[in-house]
C-alpha positions as CSV (number, residue, x, y, z in Angstrom):
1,X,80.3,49.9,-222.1
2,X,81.5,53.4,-221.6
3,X,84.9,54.2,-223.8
4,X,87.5,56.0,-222.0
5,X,88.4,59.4,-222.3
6,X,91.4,60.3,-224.0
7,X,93.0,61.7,-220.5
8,X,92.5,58.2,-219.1
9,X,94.3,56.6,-222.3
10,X,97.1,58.7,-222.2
11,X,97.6,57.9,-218.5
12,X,97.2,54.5,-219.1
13,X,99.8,54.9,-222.2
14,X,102.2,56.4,-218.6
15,X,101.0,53.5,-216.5
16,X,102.4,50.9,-219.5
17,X,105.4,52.7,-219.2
18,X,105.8,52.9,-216.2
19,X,105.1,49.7,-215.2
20,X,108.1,48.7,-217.9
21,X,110.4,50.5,-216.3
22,X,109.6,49.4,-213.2
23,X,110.1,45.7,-213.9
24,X,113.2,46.2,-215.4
25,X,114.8,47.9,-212.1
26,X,113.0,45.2,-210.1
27,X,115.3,42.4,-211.8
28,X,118.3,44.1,-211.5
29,X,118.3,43.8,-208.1
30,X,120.5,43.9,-205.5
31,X,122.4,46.6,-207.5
32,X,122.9,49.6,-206.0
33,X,119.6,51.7,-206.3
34,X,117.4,49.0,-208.3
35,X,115.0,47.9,-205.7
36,X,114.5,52.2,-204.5
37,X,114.2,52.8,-208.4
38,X,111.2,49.9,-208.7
39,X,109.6,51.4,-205.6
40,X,109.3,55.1,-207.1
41,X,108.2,53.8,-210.1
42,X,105.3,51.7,-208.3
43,X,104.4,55.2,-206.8
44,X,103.7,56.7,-210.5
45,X,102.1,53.7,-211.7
46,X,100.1,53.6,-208.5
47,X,98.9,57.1,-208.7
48,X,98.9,57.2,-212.5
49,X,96.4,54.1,-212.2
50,X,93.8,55.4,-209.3
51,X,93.7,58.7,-211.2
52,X,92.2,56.9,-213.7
53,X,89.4,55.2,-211.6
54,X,89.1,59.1,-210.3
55,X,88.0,60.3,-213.9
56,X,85.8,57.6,-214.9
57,X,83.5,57.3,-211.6
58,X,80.5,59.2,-211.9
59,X,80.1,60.2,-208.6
60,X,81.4,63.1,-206.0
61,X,82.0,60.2,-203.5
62,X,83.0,57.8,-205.8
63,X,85.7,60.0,-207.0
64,X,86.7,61.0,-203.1
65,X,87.6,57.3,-202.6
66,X,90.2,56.9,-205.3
67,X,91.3,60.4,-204.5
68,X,92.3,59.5,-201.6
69,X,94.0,55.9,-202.6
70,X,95.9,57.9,-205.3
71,X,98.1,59.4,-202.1
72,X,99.8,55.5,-201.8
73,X,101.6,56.5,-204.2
74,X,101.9,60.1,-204.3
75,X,103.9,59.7,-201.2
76,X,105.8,57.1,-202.3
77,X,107.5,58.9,-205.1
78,X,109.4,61.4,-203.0
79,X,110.6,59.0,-200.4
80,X,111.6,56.3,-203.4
81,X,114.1,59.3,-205.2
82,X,115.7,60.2,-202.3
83,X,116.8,56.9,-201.1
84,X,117.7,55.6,-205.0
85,X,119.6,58.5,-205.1
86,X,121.2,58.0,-202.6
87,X,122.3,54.5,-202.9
88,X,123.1,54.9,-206.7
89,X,125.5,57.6,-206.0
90,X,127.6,55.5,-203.3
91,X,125.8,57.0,-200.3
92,X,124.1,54.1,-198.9
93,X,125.5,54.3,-195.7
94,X,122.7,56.5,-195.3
95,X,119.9,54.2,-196.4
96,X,119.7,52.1,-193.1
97,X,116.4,51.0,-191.6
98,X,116.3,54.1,-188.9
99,X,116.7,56.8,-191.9
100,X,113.9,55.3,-194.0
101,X,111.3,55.0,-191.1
102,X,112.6,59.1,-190.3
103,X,112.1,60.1,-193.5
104,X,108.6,58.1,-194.0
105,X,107.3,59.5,-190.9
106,X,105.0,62.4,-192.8
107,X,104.1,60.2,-196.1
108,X,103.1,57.3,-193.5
109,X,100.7,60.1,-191.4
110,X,99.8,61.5,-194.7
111,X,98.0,58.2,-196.0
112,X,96.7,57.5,-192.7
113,X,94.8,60.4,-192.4
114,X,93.5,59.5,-195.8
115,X,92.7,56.2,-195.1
116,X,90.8,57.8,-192.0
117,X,88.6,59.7,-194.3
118,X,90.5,63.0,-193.9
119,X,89.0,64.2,-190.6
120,X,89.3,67.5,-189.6
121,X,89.8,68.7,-193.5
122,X,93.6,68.5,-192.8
123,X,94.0,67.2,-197.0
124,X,91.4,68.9,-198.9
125,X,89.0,71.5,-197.2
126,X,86.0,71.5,-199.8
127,X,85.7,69.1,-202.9
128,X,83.8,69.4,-206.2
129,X,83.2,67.5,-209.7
130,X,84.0,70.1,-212.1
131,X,82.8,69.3,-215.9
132,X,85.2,70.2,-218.4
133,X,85.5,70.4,-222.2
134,X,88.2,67.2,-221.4
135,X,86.6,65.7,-218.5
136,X,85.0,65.2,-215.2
137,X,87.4,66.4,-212.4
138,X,87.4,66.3,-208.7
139,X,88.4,70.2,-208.0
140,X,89.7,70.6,-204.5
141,X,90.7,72.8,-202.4
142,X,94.0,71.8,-200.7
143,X,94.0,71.7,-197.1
144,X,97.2,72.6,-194.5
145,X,98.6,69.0,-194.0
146,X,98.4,68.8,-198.4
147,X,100.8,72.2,-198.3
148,X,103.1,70.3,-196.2
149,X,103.9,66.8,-197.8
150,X,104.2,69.0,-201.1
151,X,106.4,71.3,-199.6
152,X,108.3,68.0,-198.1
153,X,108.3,66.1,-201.5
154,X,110.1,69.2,-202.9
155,X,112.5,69.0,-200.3
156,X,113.1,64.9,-200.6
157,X,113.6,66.0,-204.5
158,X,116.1,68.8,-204.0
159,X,117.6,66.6,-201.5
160,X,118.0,63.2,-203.7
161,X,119.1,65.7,-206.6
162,X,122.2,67.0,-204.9
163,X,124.2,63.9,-205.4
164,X,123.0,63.1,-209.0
165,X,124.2,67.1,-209.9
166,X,127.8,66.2,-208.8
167,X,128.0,63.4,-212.0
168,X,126.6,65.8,-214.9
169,X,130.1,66.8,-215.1
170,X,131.9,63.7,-214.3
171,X,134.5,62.6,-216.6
172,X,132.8,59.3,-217.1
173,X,130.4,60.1,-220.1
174,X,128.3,57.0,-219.1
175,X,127.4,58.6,-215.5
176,X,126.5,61.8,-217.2
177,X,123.8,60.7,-219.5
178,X,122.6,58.1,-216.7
179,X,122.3,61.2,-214.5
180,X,120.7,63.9,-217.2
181,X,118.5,61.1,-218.1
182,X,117.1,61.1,-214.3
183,X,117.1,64.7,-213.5
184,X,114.6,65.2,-216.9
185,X,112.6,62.4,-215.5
186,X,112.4,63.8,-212.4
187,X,112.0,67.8,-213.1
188,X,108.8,66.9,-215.9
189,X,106.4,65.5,-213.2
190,X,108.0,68.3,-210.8
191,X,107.3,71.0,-213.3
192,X,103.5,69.7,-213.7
193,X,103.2,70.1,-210.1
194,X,104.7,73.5,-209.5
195,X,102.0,74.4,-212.6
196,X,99.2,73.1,-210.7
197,X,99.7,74.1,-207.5
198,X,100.5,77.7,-209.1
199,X,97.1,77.7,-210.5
200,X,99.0,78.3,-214.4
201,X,96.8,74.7,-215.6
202,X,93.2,76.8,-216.9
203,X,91.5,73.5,-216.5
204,X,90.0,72.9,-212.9
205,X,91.0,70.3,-210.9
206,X,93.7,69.1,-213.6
207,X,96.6,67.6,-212.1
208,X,99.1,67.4,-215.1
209,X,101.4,65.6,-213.1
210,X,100.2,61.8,-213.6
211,X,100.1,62.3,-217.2
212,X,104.0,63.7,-217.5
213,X,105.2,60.5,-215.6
214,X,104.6,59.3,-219.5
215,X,108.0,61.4,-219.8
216,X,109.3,59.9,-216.7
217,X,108.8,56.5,-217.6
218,X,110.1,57.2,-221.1
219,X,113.7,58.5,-219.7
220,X,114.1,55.6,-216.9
221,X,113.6,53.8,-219.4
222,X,116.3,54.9,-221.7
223,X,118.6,55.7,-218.8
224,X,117.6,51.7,-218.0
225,X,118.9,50.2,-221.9
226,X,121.2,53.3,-223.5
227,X,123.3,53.6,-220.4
228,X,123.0,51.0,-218.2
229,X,121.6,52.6,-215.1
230,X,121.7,49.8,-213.0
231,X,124.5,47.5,-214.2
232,X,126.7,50.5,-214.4
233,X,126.2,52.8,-211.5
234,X,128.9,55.0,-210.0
235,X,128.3,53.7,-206.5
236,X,130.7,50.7,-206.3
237,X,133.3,53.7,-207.9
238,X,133.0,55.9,-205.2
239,X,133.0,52.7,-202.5
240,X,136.3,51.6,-204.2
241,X,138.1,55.1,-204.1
242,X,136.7,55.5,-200.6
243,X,138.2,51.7,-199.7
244,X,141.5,52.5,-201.6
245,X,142.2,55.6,-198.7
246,X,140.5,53.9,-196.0
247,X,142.3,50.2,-196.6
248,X,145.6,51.8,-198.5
249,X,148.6,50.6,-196.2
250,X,150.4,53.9,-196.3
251,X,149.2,56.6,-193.7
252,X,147.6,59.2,-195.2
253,X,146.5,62.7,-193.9
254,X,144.4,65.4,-195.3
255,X,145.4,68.4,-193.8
256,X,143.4,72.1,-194.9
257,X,144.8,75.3,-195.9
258,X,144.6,76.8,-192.3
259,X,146.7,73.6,-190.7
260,X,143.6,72.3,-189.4
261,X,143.2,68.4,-190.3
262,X,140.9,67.2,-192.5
263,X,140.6,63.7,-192.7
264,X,143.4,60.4,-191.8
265,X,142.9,56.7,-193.2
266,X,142.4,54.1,-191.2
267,X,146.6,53.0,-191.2
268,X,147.4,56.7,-190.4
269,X,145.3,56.1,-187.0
270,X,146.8,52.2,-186.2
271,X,150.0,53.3,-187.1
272,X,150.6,56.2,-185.1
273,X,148.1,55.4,-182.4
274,X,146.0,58.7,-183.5
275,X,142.8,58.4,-181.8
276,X,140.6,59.7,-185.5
277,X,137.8,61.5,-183.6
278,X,139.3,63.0,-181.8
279,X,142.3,64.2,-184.1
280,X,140.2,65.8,-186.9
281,X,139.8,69.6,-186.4
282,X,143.3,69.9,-184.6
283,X,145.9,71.7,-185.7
284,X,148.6,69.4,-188.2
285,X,151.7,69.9,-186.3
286,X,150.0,68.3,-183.1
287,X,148.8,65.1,-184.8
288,X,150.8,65.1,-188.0
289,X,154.3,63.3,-187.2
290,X,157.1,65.4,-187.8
291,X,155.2,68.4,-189.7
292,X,157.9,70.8,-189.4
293,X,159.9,68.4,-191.4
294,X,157.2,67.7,-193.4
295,X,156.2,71.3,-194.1
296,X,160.1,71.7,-195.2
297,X,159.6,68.9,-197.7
298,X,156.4,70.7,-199.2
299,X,158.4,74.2,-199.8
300,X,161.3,72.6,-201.1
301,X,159.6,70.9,-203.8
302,X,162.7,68.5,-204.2
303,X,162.9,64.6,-204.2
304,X,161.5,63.3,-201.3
305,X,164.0,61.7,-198.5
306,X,163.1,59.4,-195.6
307,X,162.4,60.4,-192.1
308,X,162.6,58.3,-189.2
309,X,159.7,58.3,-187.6
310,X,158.4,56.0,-183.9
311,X,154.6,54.1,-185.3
312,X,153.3,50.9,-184.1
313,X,156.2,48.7,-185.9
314,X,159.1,50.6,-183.5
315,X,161.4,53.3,-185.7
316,X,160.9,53.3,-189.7
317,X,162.0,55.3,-192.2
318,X,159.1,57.0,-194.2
319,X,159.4,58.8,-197.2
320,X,157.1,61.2,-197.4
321,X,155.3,63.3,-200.5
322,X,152.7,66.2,-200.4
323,X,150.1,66.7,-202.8
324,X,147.7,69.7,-203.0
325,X,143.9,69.1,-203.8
326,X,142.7,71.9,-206.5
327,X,139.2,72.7,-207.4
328,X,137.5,73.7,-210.1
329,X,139.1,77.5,-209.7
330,X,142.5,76.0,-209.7
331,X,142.3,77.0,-206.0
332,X,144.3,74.6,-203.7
333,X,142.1,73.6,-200.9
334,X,144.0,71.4,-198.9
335,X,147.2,68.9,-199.2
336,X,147.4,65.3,-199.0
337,X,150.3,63.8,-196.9
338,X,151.4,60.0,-197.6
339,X,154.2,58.3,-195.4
340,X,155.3,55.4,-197.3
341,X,157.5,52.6,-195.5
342,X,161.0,52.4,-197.5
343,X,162.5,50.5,-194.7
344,X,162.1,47.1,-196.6
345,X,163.4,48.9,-199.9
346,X,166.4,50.2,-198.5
347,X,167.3,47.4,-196.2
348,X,166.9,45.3,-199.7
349,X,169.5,48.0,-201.4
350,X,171.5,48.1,-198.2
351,X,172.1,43.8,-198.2
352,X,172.7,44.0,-202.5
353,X,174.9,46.5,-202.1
354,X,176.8,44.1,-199.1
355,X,176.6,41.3,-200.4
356,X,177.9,42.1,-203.6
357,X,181.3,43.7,-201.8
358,X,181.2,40.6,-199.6
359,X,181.3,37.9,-202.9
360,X,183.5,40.6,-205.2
361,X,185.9,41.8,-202.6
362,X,185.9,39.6,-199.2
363,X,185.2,35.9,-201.0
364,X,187.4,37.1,-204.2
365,X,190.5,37.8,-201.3
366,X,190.1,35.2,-199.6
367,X,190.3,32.8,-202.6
368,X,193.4,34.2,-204.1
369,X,195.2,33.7,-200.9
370,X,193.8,29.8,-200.8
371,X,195.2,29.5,-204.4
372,X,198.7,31.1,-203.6
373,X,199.4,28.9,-200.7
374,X,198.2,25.6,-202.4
375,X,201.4,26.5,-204.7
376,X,203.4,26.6,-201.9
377,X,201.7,22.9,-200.9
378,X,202.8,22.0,-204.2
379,X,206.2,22.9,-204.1
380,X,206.7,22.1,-200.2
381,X,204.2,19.6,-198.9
382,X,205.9,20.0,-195.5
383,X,205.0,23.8,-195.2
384,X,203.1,23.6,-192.1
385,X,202.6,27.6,-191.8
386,X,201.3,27.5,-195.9
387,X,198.9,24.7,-194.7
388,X,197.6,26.8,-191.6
389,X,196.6,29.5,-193.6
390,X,194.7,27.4,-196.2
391,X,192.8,26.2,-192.9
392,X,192.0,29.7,-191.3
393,X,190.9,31.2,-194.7
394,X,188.9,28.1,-195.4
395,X,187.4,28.6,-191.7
396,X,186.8,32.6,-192.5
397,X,184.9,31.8,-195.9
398,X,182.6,29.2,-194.0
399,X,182.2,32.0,-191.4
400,X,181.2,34.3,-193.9
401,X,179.0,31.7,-195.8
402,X,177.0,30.8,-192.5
403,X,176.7,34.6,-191.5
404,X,175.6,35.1,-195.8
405,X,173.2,32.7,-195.3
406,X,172.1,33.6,-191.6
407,X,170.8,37.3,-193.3
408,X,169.2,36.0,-196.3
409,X,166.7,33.6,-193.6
410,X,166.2,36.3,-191.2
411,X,164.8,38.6,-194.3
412,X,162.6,35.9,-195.8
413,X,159.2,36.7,-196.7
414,X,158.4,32.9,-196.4
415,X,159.7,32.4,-192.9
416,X,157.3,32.6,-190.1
417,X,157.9,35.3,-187.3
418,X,158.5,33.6,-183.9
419,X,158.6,35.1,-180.8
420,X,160.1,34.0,-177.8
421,X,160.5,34.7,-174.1
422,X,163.7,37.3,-173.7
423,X,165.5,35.0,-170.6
424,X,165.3,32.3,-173.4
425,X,167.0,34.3,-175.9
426,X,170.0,35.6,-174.3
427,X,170.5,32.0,-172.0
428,X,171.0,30.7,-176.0
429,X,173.1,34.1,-176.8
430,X,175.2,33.3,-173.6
431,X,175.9,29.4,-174.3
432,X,177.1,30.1,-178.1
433,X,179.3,33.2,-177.3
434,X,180.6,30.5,-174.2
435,X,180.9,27.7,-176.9
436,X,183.3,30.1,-178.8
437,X,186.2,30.4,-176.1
438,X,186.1,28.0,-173.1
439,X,187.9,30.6,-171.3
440,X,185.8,34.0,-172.1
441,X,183.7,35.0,-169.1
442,X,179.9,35.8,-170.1
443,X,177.8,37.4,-167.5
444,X,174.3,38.4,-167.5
445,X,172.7,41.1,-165.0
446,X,169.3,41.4,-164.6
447,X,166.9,40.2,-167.4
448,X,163.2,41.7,-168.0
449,X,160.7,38.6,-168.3
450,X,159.1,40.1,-172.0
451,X,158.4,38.3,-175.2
452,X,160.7,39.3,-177.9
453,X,160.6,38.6,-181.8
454,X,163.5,35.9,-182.6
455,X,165.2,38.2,-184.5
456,X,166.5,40.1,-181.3
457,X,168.6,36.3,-180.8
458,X,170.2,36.7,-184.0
459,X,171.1,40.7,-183.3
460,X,172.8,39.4,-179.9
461,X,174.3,36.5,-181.2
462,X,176.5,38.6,-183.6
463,X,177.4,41.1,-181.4
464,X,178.3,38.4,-178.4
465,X,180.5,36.3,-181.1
466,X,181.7,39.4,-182.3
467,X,183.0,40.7,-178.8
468,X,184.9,37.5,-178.3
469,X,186.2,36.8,-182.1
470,X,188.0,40.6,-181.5
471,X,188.8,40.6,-178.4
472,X,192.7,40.6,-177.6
473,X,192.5,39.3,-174.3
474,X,193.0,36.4,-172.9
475,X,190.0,36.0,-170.7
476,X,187.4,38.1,-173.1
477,X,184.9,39.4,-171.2
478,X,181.2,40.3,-172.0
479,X,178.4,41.2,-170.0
480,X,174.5,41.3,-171.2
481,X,171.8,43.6,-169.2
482,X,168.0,44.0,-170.4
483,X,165.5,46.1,-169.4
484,X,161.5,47.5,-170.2
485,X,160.6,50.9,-169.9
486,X,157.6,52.7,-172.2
487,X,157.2,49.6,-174.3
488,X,160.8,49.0,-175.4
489,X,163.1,46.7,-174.9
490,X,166.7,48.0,-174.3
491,X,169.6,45.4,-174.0
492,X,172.9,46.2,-173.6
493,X,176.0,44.3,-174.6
494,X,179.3,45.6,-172.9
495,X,182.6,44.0,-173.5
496,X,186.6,45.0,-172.9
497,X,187.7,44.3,-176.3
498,X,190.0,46.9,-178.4
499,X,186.6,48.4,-179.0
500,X,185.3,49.8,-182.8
501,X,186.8,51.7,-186.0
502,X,185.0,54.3,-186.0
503,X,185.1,53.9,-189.6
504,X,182.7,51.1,-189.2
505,X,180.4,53.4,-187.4
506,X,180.3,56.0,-190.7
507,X,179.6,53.4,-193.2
508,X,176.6,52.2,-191.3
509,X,175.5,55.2,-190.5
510,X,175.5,56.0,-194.3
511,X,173.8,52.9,-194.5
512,X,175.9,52.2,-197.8
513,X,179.3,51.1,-198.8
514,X,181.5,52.4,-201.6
515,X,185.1,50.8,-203.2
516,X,187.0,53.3,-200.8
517,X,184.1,52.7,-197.6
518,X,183.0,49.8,-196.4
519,X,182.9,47.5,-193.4
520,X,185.1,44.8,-192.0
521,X,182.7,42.1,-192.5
522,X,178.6,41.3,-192.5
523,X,178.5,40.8,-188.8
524,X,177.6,44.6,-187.4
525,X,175.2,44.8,-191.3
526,X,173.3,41.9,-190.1
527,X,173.1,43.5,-186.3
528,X,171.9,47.0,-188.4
529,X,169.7,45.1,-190.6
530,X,167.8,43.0,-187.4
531,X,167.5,46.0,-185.7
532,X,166.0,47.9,-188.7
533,X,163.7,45.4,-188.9
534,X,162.4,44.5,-185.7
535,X,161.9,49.1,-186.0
536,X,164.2,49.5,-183.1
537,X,167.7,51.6,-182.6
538,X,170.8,50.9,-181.7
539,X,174.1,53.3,-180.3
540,X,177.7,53.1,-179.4
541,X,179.8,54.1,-176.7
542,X,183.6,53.2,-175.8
543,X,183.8,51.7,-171.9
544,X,186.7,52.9,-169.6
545,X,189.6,52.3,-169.4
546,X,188.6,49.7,-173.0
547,X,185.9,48.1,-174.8
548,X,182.4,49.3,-176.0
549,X,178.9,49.1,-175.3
550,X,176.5,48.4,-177.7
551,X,172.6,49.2,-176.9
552,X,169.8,48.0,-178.6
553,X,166.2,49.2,-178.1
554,X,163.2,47.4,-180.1
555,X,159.3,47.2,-179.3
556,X,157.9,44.8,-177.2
557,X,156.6,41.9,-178.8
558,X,152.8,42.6,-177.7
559,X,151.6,39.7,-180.2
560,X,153.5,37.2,-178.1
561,X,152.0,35.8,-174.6
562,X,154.9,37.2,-172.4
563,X,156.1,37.2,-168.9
564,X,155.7,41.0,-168.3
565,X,154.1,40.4,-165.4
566,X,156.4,38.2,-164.1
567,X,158.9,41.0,-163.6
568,X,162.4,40.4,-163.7
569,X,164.6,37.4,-163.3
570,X,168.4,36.8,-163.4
571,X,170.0,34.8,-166.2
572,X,173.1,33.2,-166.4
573,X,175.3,32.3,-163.4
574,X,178.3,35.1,-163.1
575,X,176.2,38.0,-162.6
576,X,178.6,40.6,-161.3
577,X,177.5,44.1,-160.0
578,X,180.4,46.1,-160.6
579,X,181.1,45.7,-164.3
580,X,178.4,47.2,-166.7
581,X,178.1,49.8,-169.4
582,X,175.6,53.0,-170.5
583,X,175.0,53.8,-174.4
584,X,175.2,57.1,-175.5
585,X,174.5,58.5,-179.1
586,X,172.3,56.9,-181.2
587,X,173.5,55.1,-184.5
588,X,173.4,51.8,-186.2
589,X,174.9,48.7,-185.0
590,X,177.4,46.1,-184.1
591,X,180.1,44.2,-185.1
């Protein structure tokens, strides 16, 4: 039996290796990479392995045949890099089925016309056995189709490196050496190539690339055990920072130094019905909501303050910050701009800061007076006018307890949003404000046939039992209209009551009270805060010759199945034609 050379040990020595490596980034999969890893690795063992059958056969043809089988795996090597790379780095989305068949287009005709017998010279045009002082070679001379898949490995190489540059200087130290460890691996069979193909290797016919993959096969290997190549790659990193601005509930928009915009998450789009094709590349301030405002925010560089802004979810307040992107020159290359939703944070300030003047002021009054006339009781149990007031405050404090409790439901995180159709709504609005005073006249004019969140019911009710509570008339009088236009619904309550401090006005628009400021009551806070919730708006005007008219405006209610298309229908039986109101100025809400 014939011993082997030492060339064919030392490539068996790269096969062992090799084939180590390669088993243990077959078992790790299905992480990110593994399986691409195994298959490049195969491609060195492969070609490692038929080069040795190359040296040891005695024969010009016998050599051509594994010559040929070695190109298995030479073409697998290039195509297996670029896709690991790809995939380990977080860019899997393009390793799909109809890239890998692109990309293996020239390796696949490159073994066929192997496996054909090279017809037409297009791999090797002449081939020799050379004798050398370390072996028997075959020495070929490369043909044009060899030129290309080198020149196209080099290019699937450069390409798979790109992505594997950007971690050397990661801040993660365990992504740098993962990365150094491959690029060595990689640039040591590359280099042996380069060398050959240059003619610098003074031994004819030696490939030195086969034996390097010893180096090869070494770092995977370490990159495998030291650093965890495969357990901790940085793919599922850059998928979760990519998910955290894609899924992140704020909208966010990347806008460049020119104006032009960059990029918008996926809320940005839903939120403001941005159409995300089509909006990148436009200038800011035409897809941007308010980007004067927002520009103003930026050069100020002071605390941020809401802005009302119109999205999916009706009229919000948004608070707004701006944050430049820098590079590596400390150069600012573009600015990030997140709208974040404060309306549930300040309608939560809003009903503490309420409800604490409604129990320390309102409650606290209305108490003391209780107490003073159950002296009076005490001293004069006959004191009819002592006992009437104990009864009225009582009835107030229940009033105010029933409203208290009314706000704290309607803002419930547990409670279930209901919809309903908007007929329904205010025929339940009209009986209650009817139960209140048998002799107030509620009318109703001409009522759009939409679904409407429940909430709206609760908005109405207050300002209904508000109108007649306050009215000084003797026959109240309130009158209810609703109509669609643009996807809101605007419904208007008009009555002839004395009509509203304007001091109530100024608190709410504030949207705060103070010792010196605040409002009547909770019934126009609990209109303000239904309204701010359902994102609509609400305004104010006085009615001639007495009264006021109160409009509110919210979004359709597109989740619900409504009666849009039933048109409109007339609720209530004493519509009148003659008596209505218009709002004017917009503001917050009603009594």
């Amino acid at each position: 039996m014939t011993a082997l050379s030492p060339l064919s040990i030392a490539l068996l020595v790269a096969v062992t290796v090799g084939l180590a490596a390669a088993i243990l980034a077959w078992r790790e999969r299905p992480e990110p990479g593994a399986t691409w890893l195994a298959v490049l690795l195969a491609g060195q063992v492969w070609w490692a392995t038929f080069l040795v059958f190359e040296l040891e056969a005695a024969t010009l043809p016998g050599k051509a045949l594994w010559y040929d089988v070695q190109w298995v795996g030479v073409v697998a090597i290039p195509v297996g890099w670029l896709f690991f790379a790809l995939a380990y780095t977080g860019y899997d989305r393009y390793v799909t089925p109809f890239s890998v068949s692109l990309v293996s287009v020239i390796p696949v005709a490159t073994v066929a016309v192997a496996a054909a017998g090279d017809p037409g010279n297009l791999l090797a045009v002449d081939r020799a056995v050379r004798e050398t002082a370390v072996g028997t070679f075959l020495d070929v001379a490369p043909g044009p189709l060899y030129y290309v898949i080198a020149g196209y490995t080099y290019l699937l190489g450069a390409v798979g490196s790109v992505p594997l540059f950007q971690l050397i200087r990661d801040d993660a130290r365990p992504f740098r050496g993962q990365s150094a460890a491959l690029l060595i691996g990689t640039a040591a069979p590359w280099a042996g190539s380069v060398a050959y193909l240059t003619g610098a290797i003074p031994i004819p016919g030696l490939d030195p690339t086969p034996i390097v993959f010893a180096v090869s096969g070494v770092t995977y290997l370490f990159a495998l055990s030291r650093f965890r190549l495969l357990t901790l790659a940085p793919a599922p990193r850059r998928r979760a920072r990519q998910l955290v601005f894609e899924q992140l509930h704020d909208p966010v928009f990347v806008v460049g130094t020119e104006d032009l915009l960059v990029d918008l998450n996926e809320s940005a789009s839903e939120t403001f019905g941005i159409d995300r094709q089509a909006a990148i590349g436009e200038r800011a301030g035409a897809v941007v909501p308010r980007y004067d405002a927002v520009r103003e925010l930026d050069d100020d560089r002071g605390s941020p303050r809401p802005i009302s802004l119109v999205g999916r979810d009706g009229q919000r307040p948004y608070e707004v910050t701006v944050r430049g992107v820098v590079d590596d020159h400390d150069r600012t290359t573009a600015r990030v701009i997140a709208f974040h939703d404060v309306g549930a944070y300040l309608g939560q300030q809003q009903r503490l800061n309420v409800l604490n003047r409604v129990f320390r002021h309102d409650v606290r009054t209305e108490t003391n007076l209780i107490l003073g006339y159950a002296e009076q009781l005490r001293a004069n149990p006959t004191d009819e006018r002592a006992l009437s007031i104990i009864e009225e405050s009582a009835g107030r404090m229940l009033e105010l307890s029933e409203r208290t409790r009314t706000a704290g439901k309607l803002f419930d995180p547990t409670e279930e949003e209901k919809s309903g159709p908007l007929p329904d709504v205010v025929d339940e609005v009209v009986a209650d404000a009817r139960s209140l005073d048998p002799d107030a006249r509620v009318e109703t004019g001409r009522i759009s046939d939409v679904t409407v969140p429940l909430v709206l019911r609760v908005v109405l009710e207050n300002l209904c039992s508000n109108a007649v509570r306050h009215n000084d008339g003797e026959t109240p009088w309130v009158r209810i209209d609703a109509a669609v236009a643009d996807g809101w619904v605007e419904v208007t309550v008009a009555d002839d009551g004395p009509g509203i401090d304007p001091a109530e006005y100024d608190v709410l628009d504030r949207g705060t009270e103070t010792p010196l400021r605040h409002g009547s009551g909770i019934g126009l806070w609990i209109v303000k805060w239904g309204v701010d919730h359902l994102g609509g708006r609400i305004s104010f005007a006085e009615r001639e010759p007495r009264g006021t008219t109160v409009t509110v405006s919210v979004p359709v209610d597109r989740s619900g199945a409504g009666g849009s298309d039933r048109g409109e229908r007339i609720a209530g039986c004493d519509r009148t034609d003659d008596e209505s109101g218009a709002a004017e100025s917009p503001s917050n809400e009603g009594r």
